[in-house]
N, C-alpha and C positions, 0 to 999 in steps of 0.2 A: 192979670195974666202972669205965668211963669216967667221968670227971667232965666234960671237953671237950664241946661241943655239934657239933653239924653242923649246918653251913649251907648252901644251894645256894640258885645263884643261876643260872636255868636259864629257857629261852625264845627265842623266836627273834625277839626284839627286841634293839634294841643300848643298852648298859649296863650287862652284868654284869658286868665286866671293871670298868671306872668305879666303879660301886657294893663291890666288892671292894676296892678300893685304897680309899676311903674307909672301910671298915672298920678298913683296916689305919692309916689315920690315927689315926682317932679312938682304935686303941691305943696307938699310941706314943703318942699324946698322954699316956693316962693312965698311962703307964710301963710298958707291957709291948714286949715282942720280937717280933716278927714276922720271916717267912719265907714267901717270896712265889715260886713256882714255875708259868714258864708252859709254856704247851706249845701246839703245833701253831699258833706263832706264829711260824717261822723264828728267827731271834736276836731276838727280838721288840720289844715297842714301840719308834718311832723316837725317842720323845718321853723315854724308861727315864732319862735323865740326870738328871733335876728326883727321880726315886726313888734312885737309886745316892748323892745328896747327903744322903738321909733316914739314912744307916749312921749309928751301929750300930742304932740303932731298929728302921729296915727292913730286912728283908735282900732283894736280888731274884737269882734263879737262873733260868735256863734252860739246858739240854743239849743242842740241837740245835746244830748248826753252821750248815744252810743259810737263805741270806736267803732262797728260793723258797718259795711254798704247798708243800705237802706233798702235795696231789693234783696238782702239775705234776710230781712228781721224778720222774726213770726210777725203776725199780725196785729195782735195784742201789740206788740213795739212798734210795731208802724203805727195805730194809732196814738203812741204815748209821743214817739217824733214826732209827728204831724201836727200834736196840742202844743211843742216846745217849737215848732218850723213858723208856726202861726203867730206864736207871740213873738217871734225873733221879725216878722213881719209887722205886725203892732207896733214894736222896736222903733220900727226904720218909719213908721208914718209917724212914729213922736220926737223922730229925727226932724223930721220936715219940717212937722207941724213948729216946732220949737226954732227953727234955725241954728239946729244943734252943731252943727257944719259946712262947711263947705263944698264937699266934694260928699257923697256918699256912694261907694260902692256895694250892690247886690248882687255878690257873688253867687253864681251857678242858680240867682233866679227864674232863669228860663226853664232851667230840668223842671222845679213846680209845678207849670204849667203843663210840662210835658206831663207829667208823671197824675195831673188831677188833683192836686194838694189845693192850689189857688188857681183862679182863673185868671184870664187877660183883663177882665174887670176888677177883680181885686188887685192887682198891678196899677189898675190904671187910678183906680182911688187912692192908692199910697202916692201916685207921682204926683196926682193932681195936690198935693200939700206941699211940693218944691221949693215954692215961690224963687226966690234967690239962686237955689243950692242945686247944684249938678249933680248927675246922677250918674253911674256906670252900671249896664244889666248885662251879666256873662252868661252864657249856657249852649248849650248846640242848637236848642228850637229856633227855627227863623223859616217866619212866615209874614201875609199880609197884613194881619191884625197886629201883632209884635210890631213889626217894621213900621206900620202908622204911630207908632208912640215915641220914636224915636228922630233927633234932629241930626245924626249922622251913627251907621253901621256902617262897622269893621267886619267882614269873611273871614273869616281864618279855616283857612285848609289845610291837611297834613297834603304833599305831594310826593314825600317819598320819608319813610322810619324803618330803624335798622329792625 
């Protein structure tokens, strides 16, 4: 049985993503490893430089190639992300599988599900490889099947932006 917890951090307010990386601080702080995997962020944050200084503590990965939204690519590029979104998935189960880390975050893995890339069963075969290692799953989707795979969910809501 896992010993790793899951965490989601899910809503359609802005700060999961934020709140994520502070987790993965407050690891490293206390000496663990971390591995930080985004998606549906093109090559994502502009700001990633101040995280790639955090090595070896942090690790950050993304697979996609394109700097575009992902609902702007033709289609021909949505399937070529979706082959780079899949292996960046493969990634995080040889994350697991290996006890590559401590902490793993799967950033903005919910959109996936949202969007039909992965299912909730392909999510739940990458956790089921944990064993040890926590997990963080960010994204706006949150529903019954999601919420069952998780040992505590954070809301995050916008209630008021200028």
């Amino acid at each position: 049985m896992a010993d790793g917890l899951v965490y989601i951090y899910a809503g359609d307010g802005r700060g999961k993503s934020p709140a994520a990386i502070g987790r993965a601080v407050q690891a490293a702080v206390a000496g663990q490893n971390v591995v930080i995997i985004q998606f549906l962020k093109g090559k994502g944050l502009k700001d990633s430089g101040f995280l790639n200084r955090m090595e070896p503590e942090i690790k950050l990965f993304r697979f996609e190639k394109s700097d575009e939204n992902f609902e702007r690519l033709s289609e021909d590029k949505k399937r070529e992300e979706i082959g780079n979104i899949r292996n960046g998935m493969s990634f995080a189960k040889k994350v697991l599988t290996t006890g590559g880390c401590d902490l793993l975050i799967l950033d903005e893995v919910l959109g996936l599900i949202e969007k039909g890339i992965i299912t909730v069963e392909d999510l739940k075969n990458v956790l089921a490889c944990r064993e040890d290692t926590s997990v963080i799953l960010t994204g706006i989707l949150l529903n019954d099947e999601i919420c069952s795979l998780a040992d505590e969910i954070s809301r995050i809501d916008t209630i008021k932006c200028p």
